[in-house]
C-alpha positions in Angstrom: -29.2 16.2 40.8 -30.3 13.9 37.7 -31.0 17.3 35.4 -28.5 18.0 32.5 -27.4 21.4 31.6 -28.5 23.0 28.4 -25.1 23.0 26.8 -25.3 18.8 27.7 -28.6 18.4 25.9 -27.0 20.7 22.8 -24.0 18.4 22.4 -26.2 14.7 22.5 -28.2 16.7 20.1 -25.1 17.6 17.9 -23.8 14.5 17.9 -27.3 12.7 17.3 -27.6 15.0 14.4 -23.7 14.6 12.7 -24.5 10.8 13.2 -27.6 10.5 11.0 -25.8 12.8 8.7 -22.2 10.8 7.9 -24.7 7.3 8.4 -27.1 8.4 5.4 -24.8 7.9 2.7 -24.6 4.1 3.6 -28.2 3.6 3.0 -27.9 4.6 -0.6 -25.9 1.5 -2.0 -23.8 1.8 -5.1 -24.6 2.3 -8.9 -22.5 0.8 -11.7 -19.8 3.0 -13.2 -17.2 3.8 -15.9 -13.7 5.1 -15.0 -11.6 6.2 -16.6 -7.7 6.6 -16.0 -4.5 7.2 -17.5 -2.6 4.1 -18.4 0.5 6.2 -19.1 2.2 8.0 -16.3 2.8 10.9 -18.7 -0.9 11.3 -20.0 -3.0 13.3 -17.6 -6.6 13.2 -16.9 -8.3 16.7 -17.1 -11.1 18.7 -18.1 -10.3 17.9 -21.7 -10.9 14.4 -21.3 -14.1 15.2 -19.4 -15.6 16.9 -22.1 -14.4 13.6 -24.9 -16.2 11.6 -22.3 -19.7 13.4 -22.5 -19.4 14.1 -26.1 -19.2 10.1 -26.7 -21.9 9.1 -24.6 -23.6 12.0 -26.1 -22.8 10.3 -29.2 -23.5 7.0 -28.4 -27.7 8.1 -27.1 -26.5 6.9 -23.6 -27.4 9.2 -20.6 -25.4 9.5 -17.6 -26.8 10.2 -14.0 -23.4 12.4 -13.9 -20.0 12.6 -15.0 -17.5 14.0 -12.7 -13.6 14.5 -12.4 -12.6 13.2 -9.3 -8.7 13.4 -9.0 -6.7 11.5 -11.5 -9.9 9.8 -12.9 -13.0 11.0 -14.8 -16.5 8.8 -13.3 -19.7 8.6 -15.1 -22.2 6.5 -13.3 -25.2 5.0 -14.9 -28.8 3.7 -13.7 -28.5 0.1 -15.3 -25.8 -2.3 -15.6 -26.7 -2.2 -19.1 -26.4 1.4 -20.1 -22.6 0.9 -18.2 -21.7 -1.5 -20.8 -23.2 0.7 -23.8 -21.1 3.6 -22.0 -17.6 1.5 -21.7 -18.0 1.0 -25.7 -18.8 4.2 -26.8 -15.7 5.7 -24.2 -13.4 2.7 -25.1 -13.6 3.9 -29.0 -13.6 7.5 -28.9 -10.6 7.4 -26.0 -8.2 4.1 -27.3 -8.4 4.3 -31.0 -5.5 2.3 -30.8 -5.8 -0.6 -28.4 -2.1 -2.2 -28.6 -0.9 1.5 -27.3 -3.9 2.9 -25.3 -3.6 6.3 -23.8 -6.4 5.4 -21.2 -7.6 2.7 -18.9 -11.9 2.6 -19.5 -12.6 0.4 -16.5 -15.8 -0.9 -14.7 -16.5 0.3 -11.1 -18.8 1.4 -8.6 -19.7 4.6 -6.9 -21.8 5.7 -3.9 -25.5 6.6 -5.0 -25.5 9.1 -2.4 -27.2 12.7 -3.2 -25.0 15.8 -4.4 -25.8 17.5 -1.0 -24.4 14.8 1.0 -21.3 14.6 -1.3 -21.1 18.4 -0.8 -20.8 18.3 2.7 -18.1 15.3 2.5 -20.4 12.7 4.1 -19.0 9.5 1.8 -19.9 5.8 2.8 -18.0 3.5 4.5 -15.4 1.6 2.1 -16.6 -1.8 1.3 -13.9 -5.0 1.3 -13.5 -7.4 -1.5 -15.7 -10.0 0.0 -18.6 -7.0 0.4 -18.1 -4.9 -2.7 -16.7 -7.8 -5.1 -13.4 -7.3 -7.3 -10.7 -8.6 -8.0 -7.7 -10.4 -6.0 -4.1 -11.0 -7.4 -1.5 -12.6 -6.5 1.9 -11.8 -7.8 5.0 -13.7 -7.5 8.4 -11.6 -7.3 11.2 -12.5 -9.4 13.8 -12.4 -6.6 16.4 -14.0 -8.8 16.4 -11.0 -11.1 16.5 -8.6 -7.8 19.8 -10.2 -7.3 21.1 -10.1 -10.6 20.1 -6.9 -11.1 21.9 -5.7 -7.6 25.2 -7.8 -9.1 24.9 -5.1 -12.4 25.1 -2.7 -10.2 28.3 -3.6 -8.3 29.7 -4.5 -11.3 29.9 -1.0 -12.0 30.3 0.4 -8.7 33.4 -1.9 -8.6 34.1 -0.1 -11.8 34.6 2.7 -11.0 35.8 2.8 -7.4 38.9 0.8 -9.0 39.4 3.3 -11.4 39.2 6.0 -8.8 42.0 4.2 -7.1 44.1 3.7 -10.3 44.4 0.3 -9.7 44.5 -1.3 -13.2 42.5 -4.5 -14.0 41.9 -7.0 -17.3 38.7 -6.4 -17.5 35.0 -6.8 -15.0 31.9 -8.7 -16.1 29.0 -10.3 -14.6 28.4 -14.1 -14.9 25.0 -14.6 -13.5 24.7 -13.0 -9.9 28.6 -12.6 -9.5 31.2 -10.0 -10.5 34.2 -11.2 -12.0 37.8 -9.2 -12.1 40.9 -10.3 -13.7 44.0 -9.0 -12.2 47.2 -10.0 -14.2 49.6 -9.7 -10.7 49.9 -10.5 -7.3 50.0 -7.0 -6.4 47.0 -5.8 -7.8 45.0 -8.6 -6.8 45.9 -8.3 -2.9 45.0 -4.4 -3.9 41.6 -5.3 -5.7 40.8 -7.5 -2.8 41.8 -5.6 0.3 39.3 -2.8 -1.8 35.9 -4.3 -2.2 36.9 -5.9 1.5 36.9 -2.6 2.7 34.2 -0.5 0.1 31.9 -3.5 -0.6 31.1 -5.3 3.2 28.4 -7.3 1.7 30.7 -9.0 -1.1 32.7 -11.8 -0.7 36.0 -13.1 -3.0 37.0 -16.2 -4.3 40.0 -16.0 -5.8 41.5 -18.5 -8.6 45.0 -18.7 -10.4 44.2 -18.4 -14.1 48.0 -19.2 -15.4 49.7 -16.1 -14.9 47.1 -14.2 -14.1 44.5 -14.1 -11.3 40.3 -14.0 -11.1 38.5 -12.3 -8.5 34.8 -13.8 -8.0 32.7 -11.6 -5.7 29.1 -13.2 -4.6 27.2 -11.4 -2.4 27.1 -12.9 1.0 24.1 -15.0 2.1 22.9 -12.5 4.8 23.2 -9.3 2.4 21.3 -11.4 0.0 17.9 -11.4 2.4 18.4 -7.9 3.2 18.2 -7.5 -1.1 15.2 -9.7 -1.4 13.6 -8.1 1.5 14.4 -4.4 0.2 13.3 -5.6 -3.0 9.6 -6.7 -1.6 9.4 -3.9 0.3 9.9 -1.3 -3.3 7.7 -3.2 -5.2 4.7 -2.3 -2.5 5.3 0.8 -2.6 5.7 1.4 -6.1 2.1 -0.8 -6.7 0.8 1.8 -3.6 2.0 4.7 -5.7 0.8 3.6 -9.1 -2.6 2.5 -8.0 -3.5 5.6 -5.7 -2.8 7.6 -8.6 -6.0 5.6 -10.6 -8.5 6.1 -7.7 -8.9 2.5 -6.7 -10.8 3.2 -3.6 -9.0 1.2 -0.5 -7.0 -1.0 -2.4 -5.1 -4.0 -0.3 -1.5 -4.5 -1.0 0.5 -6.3 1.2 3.1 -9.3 1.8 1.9 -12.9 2.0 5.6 -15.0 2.2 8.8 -14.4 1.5 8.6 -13.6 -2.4 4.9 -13.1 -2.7 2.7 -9.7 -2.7 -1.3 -9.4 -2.5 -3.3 -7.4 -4.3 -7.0 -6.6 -4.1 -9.0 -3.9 -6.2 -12.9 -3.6 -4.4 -15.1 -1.8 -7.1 -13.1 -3.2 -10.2 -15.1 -5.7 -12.1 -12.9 -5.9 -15.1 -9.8 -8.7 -14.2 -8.4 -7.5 -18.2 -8.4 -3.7 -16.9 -7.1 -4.8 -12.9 -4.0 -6.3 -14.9 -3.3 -2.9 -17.3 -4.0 -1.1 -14.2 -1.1 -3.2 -12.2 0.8 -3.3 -15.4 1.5 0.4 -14.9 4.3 0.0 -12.3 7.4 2.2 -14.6 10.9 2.0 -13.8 13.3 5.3 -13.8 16.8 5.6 -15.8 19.2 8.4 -16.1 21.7 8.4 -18.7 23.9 10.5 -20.6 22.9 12.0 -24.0 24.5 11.2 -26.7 25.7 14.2 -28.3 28.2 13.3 -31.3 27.5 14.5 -34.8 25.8 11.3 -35.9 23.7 11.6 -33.2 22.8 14.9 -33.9 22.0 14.0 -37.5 19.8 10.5 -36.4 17.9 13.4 -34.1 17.2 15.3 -37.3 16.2 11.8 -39.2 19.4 12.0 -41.1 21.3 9.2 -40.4 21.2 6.0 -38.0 21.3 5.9 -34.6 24.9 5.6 -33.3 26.3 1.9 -31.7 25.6 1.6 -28.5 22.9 4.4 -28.4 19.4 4.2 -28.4 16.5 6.9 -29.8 13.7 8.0 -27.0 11.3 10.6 -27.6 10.3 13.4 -25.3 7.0 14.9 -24.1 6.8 17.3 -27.1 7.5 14.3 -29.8 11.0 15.9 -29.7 13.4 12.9 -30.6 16.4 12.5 -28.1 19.6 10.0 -28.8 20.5 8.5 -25.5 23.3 6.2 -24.4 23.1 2.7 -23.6 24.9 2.7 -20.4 23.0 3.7 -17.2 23.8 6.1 -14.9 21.3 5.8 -12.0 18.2 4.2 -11.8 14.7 4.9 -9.6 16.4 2.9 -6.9 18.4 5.3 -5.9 16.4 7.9 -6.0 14.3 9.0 -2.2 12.4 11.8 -3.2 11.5 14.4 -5.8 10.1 17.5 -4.7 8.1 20.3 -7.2 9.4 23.6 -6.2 11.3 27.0 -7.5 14.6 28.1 -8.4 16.0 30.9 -6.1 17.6 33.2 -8.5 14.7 33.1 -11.6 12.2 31.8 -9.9 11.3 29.6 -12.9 9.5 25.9 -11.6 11.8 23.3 -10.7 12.3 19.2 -9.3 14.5 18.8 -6.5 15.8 15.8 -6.0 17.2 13.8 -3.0 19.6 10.7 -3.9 20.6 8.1 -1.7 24.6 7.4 -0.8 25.6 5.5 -3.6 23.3 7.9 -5.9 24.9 11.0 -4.8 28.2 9.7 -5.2 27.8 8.2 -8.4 26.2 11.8 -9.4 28.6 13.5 -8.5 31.4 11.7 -10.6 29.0 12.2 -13.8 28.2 15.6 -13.3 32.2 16.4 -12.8 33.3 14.8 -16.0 30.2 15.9 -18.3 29.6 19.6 -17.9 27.8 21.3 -20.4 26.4 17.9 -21.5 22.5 16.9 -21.5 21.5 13.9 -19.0 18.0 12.0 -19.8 15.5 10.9 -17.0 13.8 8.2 -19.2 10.5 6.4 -17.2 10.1 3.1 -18.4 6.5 2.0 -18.9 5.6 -1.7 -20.3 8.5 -1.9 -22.4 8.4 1.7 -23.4 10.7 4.4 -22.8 10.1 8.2 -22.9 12.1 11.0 -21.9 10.4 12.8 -19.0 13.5 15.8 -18.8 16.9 16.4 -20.2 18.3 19.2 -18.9 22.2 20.8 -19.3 25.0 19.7 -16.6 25.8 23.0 -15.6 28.0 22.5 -12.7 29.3 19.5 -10.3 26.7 18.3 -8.2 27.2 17.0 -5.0 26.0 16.6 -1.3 22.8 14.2 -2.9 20.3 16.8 -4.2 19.7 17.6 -7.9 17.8 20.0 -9.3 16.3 19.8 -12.5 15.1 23.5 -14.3 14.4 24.6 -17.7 11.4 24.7 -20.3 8.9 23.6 -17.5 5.3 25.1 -16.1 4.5 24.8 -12.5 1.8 22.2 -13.5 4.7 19.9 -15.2 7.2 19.8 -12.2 4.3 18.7 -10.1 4.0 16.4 -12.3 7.5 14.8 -12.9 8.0 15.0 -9.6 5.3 12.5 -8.6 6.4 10.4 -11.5 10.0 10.4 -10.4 8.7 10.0 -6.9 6.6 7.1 -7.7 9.7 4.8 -7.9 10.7 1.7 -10.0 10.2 -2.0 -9.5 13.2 -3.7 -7.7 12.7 -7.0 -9.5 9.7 -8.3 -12.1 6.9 -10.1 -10.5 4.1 -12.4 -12.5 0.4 -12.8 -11.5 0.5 -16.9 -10.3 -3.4 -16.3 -8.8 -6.4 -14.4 -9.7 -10.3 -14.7 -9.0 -12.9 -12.1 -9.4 -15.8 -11.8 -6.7 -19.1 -10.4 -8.4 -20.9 -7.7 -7.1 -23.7 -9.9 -6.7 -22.1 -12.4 -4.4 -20.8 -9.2 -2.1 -24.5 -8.0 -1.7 -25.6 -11.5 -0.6 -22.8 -10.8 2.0 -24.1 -7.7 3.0 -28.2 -8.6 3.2 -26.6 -11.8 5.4 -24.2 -9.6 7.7 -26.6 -6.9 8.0 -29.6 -9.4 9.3 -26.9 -10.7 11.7 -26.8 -7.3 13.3 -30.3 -6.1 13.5 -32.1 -9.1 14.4 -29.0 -9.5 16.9 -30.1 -5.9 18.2 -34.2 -6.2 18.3 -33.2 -9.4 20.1 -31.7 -7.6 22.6 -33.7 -4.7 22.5 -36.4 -7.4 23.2 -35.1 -9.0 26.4 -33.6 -5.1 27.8 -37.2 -3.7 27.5 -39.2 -6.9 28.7 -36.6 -7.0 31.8 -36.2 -3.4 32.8 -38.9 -2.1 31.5 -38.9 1.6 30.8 -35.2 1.6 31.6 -35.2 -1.6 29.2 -36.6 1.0 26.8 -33.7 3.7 27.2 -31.0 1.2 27.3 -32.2 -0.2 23.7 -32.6 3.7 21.9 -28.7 4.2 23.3 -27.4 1.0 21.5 -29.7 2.2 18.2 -26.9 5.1 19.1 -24.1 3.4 19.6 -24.9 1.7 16.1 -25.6 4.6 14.5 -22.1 6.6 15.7 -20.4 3.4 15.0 -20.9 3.8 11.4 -20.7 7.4 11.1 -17.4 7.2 12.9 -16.4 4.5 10.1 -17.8 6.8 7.3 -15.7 9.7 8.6 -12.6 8.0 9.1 -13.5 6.3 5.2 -12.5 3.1 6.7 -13.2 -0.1 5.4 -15.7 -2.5 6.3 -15.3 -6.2 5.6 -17.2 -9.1 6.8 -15.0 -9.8 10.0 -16.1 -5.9 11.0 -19.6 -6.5 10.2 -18.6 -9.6 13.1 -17.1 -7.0 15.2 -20.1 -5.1 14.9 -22.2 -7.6 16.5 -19.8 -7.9 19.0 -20.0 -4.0 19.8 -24.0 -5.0 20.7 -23.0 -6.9 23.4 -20.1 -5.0 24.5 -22.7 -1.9 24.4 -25.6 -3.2 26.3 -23.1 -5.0 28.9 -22.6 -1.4 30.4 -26.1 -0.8 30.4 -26.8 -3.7 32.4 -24.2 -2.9 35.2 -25.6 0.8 35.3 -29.5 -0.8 35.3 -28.3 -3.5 37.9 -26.8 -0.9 40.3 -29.7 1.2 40.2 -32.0 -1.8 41.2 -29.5 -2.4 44.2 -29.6 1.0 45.8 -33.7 1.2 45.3 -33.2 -2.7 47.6 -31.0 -0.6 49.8 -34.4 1.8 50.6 -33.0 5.1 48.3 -35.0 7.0 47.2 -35.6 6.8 43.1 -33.7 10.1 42.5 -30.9 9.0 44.8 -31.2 5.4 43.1 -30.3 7.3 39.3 -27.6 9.4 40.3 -25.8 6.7 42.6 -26.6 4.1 39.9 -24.6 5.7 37.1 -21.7 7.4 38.9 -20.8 3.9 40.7 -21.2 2.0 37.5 -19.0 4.4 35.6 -15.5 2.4 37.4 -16.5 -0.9 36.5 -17.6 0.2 32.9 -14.3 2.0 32.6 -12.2 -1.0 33.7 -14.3 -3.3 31.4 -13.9 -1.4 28.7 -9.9 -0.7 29.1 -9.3 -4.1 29.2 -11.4 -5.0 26.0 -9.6 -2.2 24.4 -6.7 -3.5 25.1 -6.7 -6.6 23.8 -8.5 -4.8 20.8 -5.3 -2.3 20.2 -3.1 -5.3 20.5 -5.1 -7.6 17.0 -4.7 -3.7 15.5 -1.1 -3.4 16.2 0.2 -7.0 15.7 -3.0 -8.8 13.1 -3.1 -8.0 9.2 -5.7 -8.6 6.6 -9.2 -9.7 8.2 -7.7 -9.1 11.9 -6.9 -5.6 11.4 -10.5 -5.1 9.8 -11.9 -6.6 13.1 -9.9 -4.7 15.2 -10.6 -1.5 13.6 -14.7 -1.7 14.1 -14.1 -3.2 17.9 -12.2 -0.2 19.0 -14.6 2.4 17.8 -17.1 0.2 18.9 -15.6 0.1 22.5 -15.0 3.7 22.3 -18.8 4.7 21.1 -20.4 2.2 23.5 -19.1 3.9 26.2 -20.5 7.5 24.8 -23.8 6.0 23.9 -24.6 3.8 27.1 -23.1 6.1 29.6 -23.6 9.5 28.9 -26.6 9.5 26.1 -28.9 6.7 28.5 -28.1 8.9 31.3 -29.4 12.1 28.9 -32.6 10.2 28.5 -33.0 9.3 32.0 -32.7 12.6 33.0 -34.8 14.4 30.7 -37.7 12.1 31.9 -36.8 11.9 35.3 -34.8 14.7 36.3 -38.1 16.9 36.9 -40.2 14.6 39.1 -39.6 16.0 42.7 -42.0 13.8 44.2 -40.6 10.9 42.5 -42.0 7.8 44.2 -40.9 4.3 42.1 -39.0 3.9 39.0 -40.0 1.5 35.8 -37.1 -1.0 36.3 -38.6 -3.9 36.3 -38.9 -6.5 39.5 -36.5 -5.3 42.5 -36.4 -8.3 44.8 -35.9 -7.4 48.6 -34.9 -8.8 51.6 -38.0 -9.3 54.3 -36.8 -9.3 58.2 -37.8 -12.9 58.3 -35.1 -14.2 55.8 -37.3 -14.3 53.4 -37.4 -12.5 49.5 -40.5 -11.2 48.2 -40.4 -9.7 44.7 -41.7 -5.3 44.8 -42.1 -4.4 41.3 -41.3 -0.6 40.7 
């Protein structure tokens, strides 16, 4: 009746066991670091650069505990703050000779202390917040007024050339501020021009005013296409700074909204606020244009002549120089995806591209009325401009996808491709706040949460085994469980822990030991009801298990409903409470009941259980108090 099966005992035993294992590398704490990252989208972090890294601090007399390549970033981590700072030196000279152009980003961190064989097995700590780990918070401002003016530049040219298209004939278009203007010299054309951008521009509207004989077309975009703008523009700029800083290894970073105009940003690990801004100031934006390919450009290529008016001189990845146009094509807002992949007929590497609507029609004109001519993809990168591809127009494109071929390894379409695919900012933004939190202040935050929680626990452990007793005594080792699957839950998920999950932590005590109570409290009501001990166990924890359940549900809930509909510090606390919820109910239920039975289950002759006073009714009304 109250005896497990083998294959039970094997799986508390398994899970005990993977729970001390994912748990150990939180015990280890972190050691200071130096990082080091590529502050240009087109320089890549390899093996090269991990060798220049070894060689300087080889150089330098400063030993490392290790340095590794760990995705886009080489790590070296250090014993002593100290030696860290020796270390960022040495690196800093021997990797950025040149510090008004550096190649790299050399950037305090942190890293786990935990042992290669834990890191071999992918057992990784828990992701400390800001206010745990200390770094650095930002707050950046978005220029919205130069989202709209930039969205204006582009109908300007859309208006362009859709009248065009139409042959309807026009004295010229130009943008004053956020609105288009278009001067029509007739009646005719400007009822045409008007009943057109009605019809292919819905979120424009025209003003129009008599300029003597001739007429002037103001289009402003409307006041409700203007939010939708502003919002589209917010919403791009996240996800560029998501792109740009997953590519530097930030562990966890925080981006999000806070207003209308305003976007978050928090770096845990990052100690240096002059790095945190080169590190934010790598957001690139994306251009296409047309080369320029007239004799005099040829010769300013060569270094014989000047660059043509209304050209400009890039260079390519090779050093090759490249004379471009002036005049935009496309930019990385309308592009929605770049893909690495092969050509079907020679098989050489490839980037396919998807374009939105606008980009796909505006592509396809180009392509129509430049074949045989080279096109530029130019990225953008703190004023700087290099050519990432030009390849030949071979045909019309159309339907939205390009692909771009030619003079490529495998290894550089991956690469373009997540360049292209990063994106471009919509609109500028400035940094209006910043504060740093010192790793010293975040371990003060850690010593205080982690007291909170085990003097909270031997607390309870306290009253559980000094009121049940033995049971007391089982109840407490299944919430040292429940802790410990808690964490190694959070440490396999790598989620991260800030000081409202370290409060929902606590909360997960009570939630935990709650169940054990009901489960402890039904047993002691069917030993009042005269069954016998064995009967007492079994009837104890199978009637408990609906009222656990329906606890539980209910706190889940209302736990689901902070993670769907909270942000920031909310989420964080909903995030621990629901595992919490979800591991309590593992731990108190089924691992108690493991314990109970292994100590129990083989008594036959089981006469009294250690659960502490059981008060019964006497025939004469009164209690008296039978301690079992």
């Amino acid at each position: 009746m109250n005896r497990y099966p083998v294959w039970k005992y094997a799986i508390l035993v398994i899970a005990l066991l993977v729970g001390v294992l994912y748990t150990l590398p939180n015990f280890f704490g972190e050691a200071p670091a130096v990082q080091v990252s590529s502050a240009k989208a087109t320089v890549k972090v390899d093996s090269a650069v991990l060798q220049r890294v070894e060689e300087a601090l080889k150089a330098a007399g400063v030993t490392a505990d290790f340095v590794t390549l760990e995705g886009t970033s080489v790590r070296a981590r250090f014993d002593t703050p100290d030696n860290q700072l020796k270390a960022k030196d040495a690196i800093q000279k021997a990797l950025v000779p040149d510090p008004a152009d550096p190649a790299y980003i050399v950037a305090l961190n942190l890293v786990s202390r935990s042992p290669t064989w834990l890191t071999a097995l992918h057992a990784q700590p828990m992701y400390l917040g800001l206010d745990l780990r200390g770094g650095v918070h930002f707050m950046l401002q978005v220029d919205m007024q130069a989202a709209l003016t930039k969205k204006a530049e582009s109908y300007a040219g859309d208006i362009r050339t859709t009248l065009r298209d139409k042959n309807i004939r026009h004295g010229g278009i130009s943008r004053d501020g956020q609105a288009v203007e278009i001067k029509v010299r007739d009646e005719a054309t400007r009822t045409a021009a008007n009943n057109l951008i009605a019809d292919q521009f819905p979120d424009l509207q025209v003003a129009v005013t008599p300029e003597g004989a001739e007429f002037k077309l103001r289009a402003t975009i409307k006041p409700e296409a203007t939010r939708r703008v502003q919002e589209q523009a917010l919403k791009q700029n996240i996800t560029t700074l998501h792109n740009r800083i997953n590519e530097l290894g930030v562990a966890e970073p925080v981006i999000q909204q806070q207003g209308l105009d305003r976007i978050v940003v928090q770096l845990p690990g990052v100690q240096d606020t002059a790095k945190a801004k080169d590190i934010l100031g790598r957001t690139a934006t994306l251009e296409v244009r047309l080369v320029d390919e007239t004799t005099e450009a040829r010769a300013a290529e060569r270094g014989q002549g000047t660059v043509p008016f209304g050209s400009e001189r890039y260079l390519e990845r090779n050093g090759q120089p490249v004379i471009v146009k002036k005049q935009v094509i496309l930019t990385g807002e309308n592009l929605t995806d770049a893909q690495p992949g092969f050509d079907g007929q020679t098989q050489e590497p490839t980037v396919n591209l998807t374009l939105d609507a606008k980009g796909a029609r505006i592509f396809k004109d180009v392509t129509r009325e430049n074949i045989n001519k080279r096109m530029a993809i130019i990225l953008f990168e703190k004023g700087k401009g290099e050519v990432v591809t030009a390849p030949v127009i071979r045909s019309e494109i159309g339907g939205g996808r390009v692909q771009i071929s030619g003079r490529m390894t495998t290894m550089e379409a991956n690469d373009t491709a997540l360049l292209l695919r990063a994106g471009s900012l919509a609109a500028p933004m400035e940094i209006i706040e910043e504060f740093t939190i010192g790793p010293s202040l975040g371990a003060d935050n850690i010593a205080r949460g982690i007291n909170s929680v085990v003097w909270g626990m031997l607390a309870i452990a306290a009253f559980m085994c000094v009121y049940y007793m033995l049971f007391g005594v089982f109840s407490s080792i299944a919430l040292g469980v429940n802790v410990l699957m808690l964490i190694a839950v959070l440490s396999m998920l790598q989620a991260t822990l800030t000081l409202p999950g370290i409060a929902a932590m606590a909360l997960a005590l009570g939630v935990a030991i709650d169940s054990n109570v009901l489960i402890n409290e039904r047993i002691r009501e069917e030993l009042r009801d005269g069954v016998s001990p064995q009967m007492a166990i079994h009837a104890g924890y199978e009637r408990a298990w609906a009222t656990i359940l329906d606890s539980n549900v209910t706190t889940l809930i209302a736990g689901l409903a902070l993670l769907a509909f909270g942000s920031g510090p909310v989420r964080g606390f909903a995030v621990v409470h629901c595992i919490g919820i979800l591991t309590s109910m593992f731990s108190a239920v089924f691992f108690s009941r493991g314990l109970v039975n292994f100590w129990y289950g083989g008594k036959k002759k089981l006469k009294s259980l250690s659960i502490g006073q059981i008060w019964k009714p006497e025939a004469g009304g009164t209690t008296v108090a039978k301690p079992e």
